[in-house]
N, C-alpha and C positions, 0 to 999 in steps of 0.2 A: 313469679310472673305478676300475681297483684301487684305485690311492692314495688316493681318498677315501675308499673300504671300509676299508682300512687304518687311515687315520688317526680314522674313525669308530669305528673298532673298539679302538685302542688310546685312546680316548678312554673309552667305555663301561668299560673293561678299567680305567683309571687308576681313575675313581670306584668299581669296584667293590671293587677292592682296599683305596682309603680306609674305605670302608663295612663293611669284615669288619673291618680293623685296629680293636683294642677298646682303649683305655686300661688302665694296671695297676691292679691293687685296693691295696688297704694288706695291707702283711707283717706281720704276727703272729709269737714264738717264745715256746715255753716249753722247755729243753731240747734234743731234737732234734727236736721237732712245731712245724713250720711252716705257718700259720693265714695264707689271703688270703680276704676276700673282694670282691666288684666287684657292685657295682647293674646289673642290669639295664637300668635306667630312670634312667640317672643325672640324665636334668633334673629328678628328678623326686624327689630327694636331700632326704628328710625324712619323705616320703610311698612310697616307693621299696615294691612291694608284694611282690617277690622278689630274691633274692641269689644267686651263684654263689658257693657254698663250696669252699675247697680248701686238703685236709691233706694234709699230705708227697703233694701233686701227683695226688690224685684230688681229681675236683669234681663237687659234684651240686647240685639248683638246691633250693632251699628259700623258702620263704614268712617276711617280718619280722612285728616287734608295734613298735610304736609306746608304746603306752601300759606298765604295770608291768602288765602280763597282768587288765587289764580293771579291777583293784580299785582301789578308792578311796584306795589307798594312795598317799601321795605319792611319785614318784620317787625310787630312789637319788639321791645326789649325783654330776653327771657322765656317769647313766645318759643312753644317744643310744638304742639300741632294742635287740632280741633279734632272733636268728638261729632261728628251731624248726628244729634240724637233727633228727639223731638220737643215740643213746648218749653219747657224752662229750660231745658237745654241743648236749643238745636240755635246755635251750637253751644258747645262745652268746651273752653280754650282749654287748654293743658300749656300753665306756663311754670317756668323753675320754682318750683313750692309752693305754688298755687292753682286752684281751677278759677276761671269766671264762667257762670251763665250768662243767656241771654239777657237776664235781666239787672246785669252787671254784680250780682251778687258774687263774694270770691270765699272761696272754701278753699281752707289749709289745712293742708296737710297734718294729720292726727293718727297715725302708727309710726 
């Protein structure tokens, strides 16, 4: 009887350890500001409605935009979506192998 507790128990215990282990995000540098962030929702990769941001290894969760911030403008070239974080990057474009901050800084991609 233990031993099926046991082996019930390291079975529950295996999946759950799967279940917390997250995938890495894509690494970002400009200098020495290193920029990852990771989908949430990754099936969900296009439409993904928040993101875990993290600079030099603080992360906080922020909300995406899809569109170029609603206007009828047509898309940068390359542009994939925005990040609304805060201060140096509110926003955080996310374009094909690049980030730009707000303060036009761009950070390439480094994993």
């Amino acid at each position: 009887m233990m031993m099926k507790f046991l082996l019930i128990a390291l079975a529950i215990l295996s999946n759950t350890i799967y279940a917390i282990e997250k995938p890495e995000g894509v690494v970002y540098c400009n200098g020495k500001t290193v920029v990852e962030y990771r989908f949430i929702n990754p099936e969900k990769n296009g439409t993904a409605s928040d993101v875990d941001l993290t600079v030099n290894g603080k992360t906080s969760r922020y909300m995406t935009a899809y569109s170029w911030f609603g206007s009828n403008q047509a898309n940068p070239k390359g542009f994939k979506f925005a990040i609304l974080g805060e201060k140096q990057f509110d926003p955080l474009l996310v374009f094909d192998g690049y980030l730009e901050d707000a303060k036009k800084n761009k950070y390439k991609q480094c994993n």
